[in-house]
C-alpha positions in Angstrom: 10.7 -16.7 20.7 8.8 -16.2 17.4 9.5 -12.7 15.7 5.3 -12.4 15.3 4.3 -9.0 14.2 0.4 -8.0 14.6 -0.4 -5.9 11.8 -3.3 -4.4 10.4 -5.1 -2.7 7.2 -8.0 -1.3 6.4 -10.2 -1.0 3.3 -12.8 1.8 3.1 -16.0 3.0 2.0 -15.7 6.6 0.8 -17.5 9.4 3.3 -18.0 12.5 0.6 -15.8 14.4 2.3 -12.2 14.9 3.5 -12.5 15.1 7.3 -15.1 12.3 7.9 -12.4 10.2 5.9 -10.0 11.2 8.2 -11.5 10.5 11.0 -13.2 7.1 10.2 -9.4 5.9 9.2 -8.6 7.3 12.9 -11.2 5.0 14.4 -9.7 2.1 12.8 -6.5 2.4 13.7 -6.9 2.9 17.4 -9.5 -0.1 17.2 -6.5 -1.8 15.6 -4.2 -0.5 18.5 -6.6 -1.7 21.3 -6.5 -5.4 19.6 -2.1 -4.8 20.0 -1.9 -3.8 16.1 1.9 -2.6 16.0 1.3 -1.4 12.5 -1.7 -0.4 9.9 -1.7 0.9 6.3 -4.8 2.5 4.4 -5.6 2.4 0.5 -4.5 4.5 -2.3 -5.3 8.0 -1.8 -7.0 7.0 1.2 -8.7 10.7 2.1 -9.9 11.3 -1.3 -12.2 9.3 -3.5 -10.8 7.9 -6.7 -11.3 11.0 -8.5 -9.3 9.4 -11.2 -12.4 8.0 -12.8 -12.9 11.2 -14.6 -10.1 14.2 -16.2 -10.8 17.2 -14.3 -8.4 19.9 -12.6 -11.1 20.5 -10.0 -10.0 17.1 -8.4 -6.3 18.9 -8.4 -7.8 20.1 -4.9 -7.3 17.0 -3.3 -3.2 17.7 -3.3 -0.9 18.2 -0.4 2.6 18.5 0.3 4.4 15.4 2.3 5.5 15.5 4.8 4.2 19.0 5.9 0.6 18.9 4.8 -2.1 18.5 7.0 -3.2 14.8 6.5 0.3 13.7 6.9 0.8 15.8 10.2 -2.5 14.4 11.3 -1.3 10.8 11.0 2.0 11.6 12.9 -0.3 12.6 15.8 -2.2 9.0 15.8 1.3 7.2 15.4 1.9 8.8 18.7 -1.0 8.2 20.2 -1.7 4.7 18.8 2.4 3.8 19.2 1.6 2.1 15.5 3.7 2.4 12.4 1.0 3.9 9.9 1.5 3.5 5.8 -0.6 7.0 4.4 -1.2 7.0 1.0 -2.3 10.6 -0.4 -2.2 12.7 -3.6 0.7 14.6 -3.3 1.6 18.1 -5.1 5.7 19.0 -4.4 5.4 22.0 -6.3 3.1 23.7 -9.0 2.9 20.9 -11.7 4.8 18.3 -10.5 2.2 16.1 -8.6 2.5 12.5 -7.0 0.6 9.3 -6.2 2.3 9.0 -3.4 2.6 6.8 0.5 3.9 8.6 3.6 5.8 6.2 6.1 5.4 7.2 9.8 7.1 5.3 12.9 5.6 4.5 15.9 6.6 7.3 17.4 5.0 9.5 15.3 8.7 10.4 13.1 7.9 10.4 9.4 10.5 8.3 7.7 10.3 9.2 4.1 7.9 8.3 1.0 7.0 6.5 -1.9 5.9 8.1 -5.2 3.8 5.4 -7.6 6.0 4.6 -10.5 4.0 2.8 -13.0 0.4 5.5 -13.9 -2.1 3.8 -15.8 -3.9 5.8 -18.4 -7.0 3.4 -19.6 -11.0 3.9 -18.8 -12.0 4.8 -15.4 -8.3 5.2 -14.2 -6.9 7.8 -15.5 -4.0 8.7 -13.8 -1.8 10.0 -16.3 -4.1 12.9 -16.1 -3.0 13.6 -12.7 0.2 11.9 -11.4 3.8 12.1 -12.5 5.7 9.0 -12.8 7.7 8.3 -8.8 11.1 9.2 -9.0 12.2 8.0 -6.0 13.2 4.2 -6.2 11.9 1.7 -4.1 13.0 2.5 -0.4 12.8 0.4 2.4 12.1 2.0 6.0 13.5 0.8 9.3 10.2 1.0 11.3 9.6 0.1 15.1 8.4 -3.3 13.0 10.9 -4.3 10.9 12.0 -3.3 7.4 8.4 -2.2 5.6 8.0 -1.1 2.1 5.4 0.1 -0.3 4.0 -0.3 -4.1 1.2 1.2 -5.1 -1.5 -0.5 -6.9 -0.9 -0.6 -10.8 2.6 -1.4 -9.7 1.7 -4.9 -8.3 1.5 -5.9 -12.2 4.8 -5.1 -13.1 7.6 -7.7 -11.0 11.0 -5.9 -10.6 9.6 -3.2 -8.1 8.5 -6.2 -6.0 12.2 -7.4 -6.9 13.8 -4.3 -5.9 12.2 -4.1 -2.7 13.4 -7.8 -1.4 16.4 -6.8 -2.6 16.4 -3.6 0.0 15.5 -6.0 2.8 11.7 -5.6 2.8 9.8 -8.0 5.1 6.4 -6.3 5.1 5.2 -4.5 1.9 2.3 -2.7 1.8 0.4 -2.2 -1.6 -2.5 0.2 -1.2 -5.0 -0.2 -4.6 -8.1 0.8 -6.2 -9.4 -1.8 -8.7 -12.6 -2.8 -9.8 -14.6 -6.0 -10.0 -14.5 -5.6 -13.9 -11.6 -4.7 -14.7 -8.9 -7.1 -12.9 -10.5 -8.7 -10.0 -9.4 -12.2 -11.4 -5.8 -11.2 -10.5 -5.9 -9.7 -7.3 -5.7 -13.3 -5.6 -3.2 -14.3 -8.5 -0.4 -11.7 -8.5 0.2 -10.6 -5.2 0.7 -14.3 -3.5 2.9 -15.2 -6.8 4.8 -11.9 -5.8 5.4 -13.0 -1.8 6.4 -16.1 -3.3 9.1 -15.1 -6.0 10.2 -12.5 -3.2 10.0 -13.9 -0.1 8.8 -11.5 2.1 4.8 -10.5 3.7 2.0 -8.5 1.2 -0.7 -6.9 2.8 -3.1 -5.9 -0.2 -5.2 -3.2 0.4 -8.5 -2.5 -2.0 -11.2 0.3 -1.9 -15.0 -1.4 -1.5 -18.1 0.1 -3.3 -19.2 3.0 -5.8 -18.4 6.3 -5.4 -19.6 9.6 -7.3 -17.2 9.9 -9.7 -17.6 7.0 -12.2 -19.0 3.2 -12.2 -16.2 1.3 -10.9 -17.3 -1.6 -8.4 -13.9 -1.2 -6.0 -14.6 -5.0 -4.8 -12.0 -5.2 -1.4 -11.2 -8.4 -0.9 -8.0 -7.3 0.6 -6.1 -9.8 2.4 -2.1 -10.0 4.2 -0.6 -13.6 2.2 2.9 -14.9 3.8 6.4 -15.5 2.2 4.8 -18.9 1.2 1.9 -17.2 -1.1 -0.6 -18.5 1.7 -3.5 -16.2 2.9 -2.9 -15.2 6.8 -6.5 -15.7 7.8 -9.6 -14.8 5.9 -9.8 -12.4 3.5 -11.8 -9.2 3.8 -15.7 -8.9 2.3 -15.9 -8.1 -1.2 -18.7 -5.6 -0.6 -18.4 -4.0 2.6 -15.6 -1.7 4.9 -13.4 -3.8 7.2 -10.7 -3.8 9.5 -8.0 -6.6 9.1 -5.4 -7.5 12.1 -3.0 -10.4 11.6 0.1 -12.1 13.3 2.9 -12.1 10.7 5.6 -14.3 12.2 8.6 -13.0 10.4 10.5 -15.4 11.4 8.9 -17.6 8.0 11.2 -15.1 6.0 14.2 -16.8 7.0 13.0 -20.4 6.7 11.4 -19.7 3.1 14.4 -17.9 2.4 16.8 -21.0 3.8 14.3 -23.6 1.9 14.0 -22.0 -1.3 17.0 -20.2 -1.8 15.6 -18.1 -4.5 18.1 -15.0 -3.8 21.2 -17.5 -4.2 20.5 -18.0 -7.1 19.7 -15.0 -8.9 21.2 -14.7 -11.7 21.9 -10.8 -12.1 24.7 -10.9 -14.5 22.6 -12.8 -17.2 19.6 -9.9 -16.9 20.9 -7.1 -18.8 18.6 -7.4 -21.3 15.6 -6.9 -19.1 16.7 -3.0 -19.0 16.9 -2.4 -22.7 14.1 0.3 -23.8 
């Protein structure tokens, strides 16, 4: 019988507030559950808007500790209720100063499994994140989920190849990466890099991207997200480029094996010859 996982995502308009964010993110994932979604991930920072469009402390207020802050305690209750794995991407703080782009990892039971801080923080117009976020300084973990082996990379990540690397490594078969680009900026590559990197690593993307203005700055966040298999082909459609939609896809996991078999790109790493790749 085929190892099919139905999993879901979710890119969003932003509300102008916290709570109605919250709750429209609810709605979609128990619309998601009722069509047998057995897992769902949101965007970068998914309660907030991208306040990173501007350098101001005032958008320090969007911070919360994870796990034990309320949004992550809040998502805990719908992985209960919805029995979904949920991938929660907030704006952390661990303690005064040190602060965190950041993804919370909950099972389908509601147990929170751990987290991923962002490592690579862009600093360029409209994104500045330097401003805000610490680089992650927690590797690239993989989490046994009710689903299988699910990881996360966070946005600017996706351009840089050897936490994509890492993760196959760890055994990922479903890696979310939760973004917020704009239409000017990189849209040509969002179809480009993430297949190239389900490719090279052998393992399901779902891509996640914000859609429309917000308040805070001019970037066109122009979704388009999509899931794309361990053969760089889209499952499905992609989502609109202009308005908020709810994905839900079968993943047969079971392609992971057969690319894996047919390819062999893991036998034949050649780790011993890459020591230079690490050199400052």
């Amino acid at each position: 019988m085929a190892n099919v996982v139905r999993a879901a995502l979710v890119q969003a308009t932003w509300t102008g507030d916290t709570e109605s964010m919250i709750a429209k993110h609810e709605e979609h994932a128990r619309e998601a559950a009722r069509q047998g979604a057995k897992v769902i991930g949101f965007q970068e920072v998914f309660n907030a808007p991208y306040f990173c469009q501007v350098q101001d402390e005032e958008h320090y207020r969007w911070a919360e500790p994870v796990p034990d802050g309320p949004t992550v305690q809040r998502m805990r209750e719908l992985a209960r209720e919805t029995g979904m794995v949920i991938v929660v991407p907030v704006f952390e703080v661990e303690q005064s100063g040190f602060y965190f782009n950041t993804a919370a990892v909950i099972d389908a039971d509601g147990t929170y499994l751990g987290k991923y801080r962002k490592h690579h923080i862009p600093q360029v117009k409209g994104f500045w994140e330097k401003y805000y976020f610490k680089p992650g300084n927690l590797g690239w973990p993989v989490f046994d989920t009710a689903v299988g082996r699910v990881g996360v990379y966070i946005c600017y990540d996706r351009h840089f190849p050897e936490g994509w690397r890492q993760l196959g490594l760890e055994g990922a078969q479903l890696v979310y990466n939760p973004s917020a680009t704009s239409r000017g900026l990189s849209a040509y590559l969002w179809q480009l890099e993430q297949p190239a990197a389900a490719v090279a690593n052998e393992y399901f993307i779902a891509a996640i991207n914000r859609v429309g203005q917000e308040e805070y700055g001019d970037n066109d966040f122009y979704g388009t997200s999509y899931f794309v298999d361990p053969r760089g082909q889209f499952v499905g459609e992609t989502a609109s480029d202009k308005t908020e939609e709810l994905l839900v896809r079968d993943l047969d996991f079971d392609l992971i094996d057969e690319v894996r078999h047919q390819w062999a790109f893991y036998r034949d790493r050649r780790p011993d010859a890459y020591e230079g790749l690490v050199q400052p």
